[in-house]
C-alpha positions as CSV (number, residue, x, y, z in Angstrom):
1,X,74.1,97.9,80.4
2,X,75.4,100.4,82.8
3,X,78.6,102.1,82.5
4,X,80.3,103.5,85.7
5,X,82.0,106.6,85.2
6,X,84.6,107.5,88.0
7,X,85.9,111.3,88.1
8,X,90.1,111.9,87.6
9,X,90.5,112.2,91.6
10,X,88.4,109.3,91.9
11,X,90.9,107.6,89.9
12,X,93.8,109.5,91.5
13,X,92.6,108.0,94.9
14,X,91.9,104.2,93.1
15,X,95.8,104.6,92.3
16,X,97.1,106.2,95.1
17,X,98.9,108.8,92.3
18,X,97.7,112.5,91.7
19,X,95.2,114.2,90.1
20,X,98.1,115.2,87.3
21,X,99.2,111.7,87.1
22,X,96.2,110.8,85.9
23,X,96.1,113.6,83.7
24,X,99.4,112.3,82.3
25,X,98.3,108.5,81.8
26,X,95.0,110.1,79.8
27,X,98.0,112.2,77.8
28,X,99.9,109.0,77.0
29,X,96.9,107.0,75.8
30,X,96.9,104.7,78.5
31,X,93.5,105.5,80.0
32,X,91.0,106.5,77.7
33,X,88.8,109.3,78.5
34,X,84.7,110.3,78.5
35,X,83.8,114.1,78.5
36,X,80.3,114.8,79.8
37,X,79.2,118.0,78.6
38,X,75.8,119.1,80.8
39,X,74.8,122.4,78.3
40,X,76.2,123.5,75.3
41,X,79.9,125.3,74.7
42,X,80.3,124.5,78.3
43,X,83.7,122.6,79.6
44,X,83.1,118.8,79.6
45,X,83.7,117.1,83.1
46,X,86.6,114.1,82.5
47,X,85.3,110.7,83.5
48,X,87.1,107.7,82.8
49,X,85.4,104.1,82.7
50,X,86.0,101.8,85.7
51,X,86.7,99.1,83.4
52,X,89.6,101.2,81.9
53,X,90.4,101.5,85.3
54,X,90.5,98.1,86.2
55,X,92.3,97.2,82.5
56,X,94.9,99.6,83.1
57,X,95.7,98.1,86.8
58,X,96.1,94.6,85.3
59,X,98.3,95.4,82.2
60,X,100.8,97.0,85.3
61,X,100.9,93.8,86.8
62,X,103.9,91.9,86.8
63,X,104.7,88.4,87.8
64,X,106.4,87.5,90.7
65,X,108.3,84.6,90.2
66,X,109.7,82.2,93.3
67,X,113.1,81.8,93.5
């Protein structure tokens, strides 16, 4: 199983919001974060699952009803 990994202004652009945004929704709980770490005591890069992505977009949906 492959897992794509999409960086925070990846995200920013899928949302049309800003890098901080995201930032803030990873803050709140309402995206869930991956840290990739390439070596040892270095900074981990933030990548956020596209499924998170996708789960996050359709618990923001509303309903439209018709009048």
């Amino acid at each position: 199983m492959t897992t794509r990994l999409l960086s925070v202004p990846a995200v920013a652009a899928l949302l049309d919001c800003s890098r901080t945004h995201v930032y803030g929704l990873i803050a709140a709980g309402h995206l869930r974060p991956v840290d990739i770490a390439a070596k040892p005591r270095t900074r981990p890069k933030t990548r956020i699952r596209a499924t998170d992505v996708d789960a996050y977009i359709e618990r923001q949906t509303r309903e439209v009803r018709a009048s």
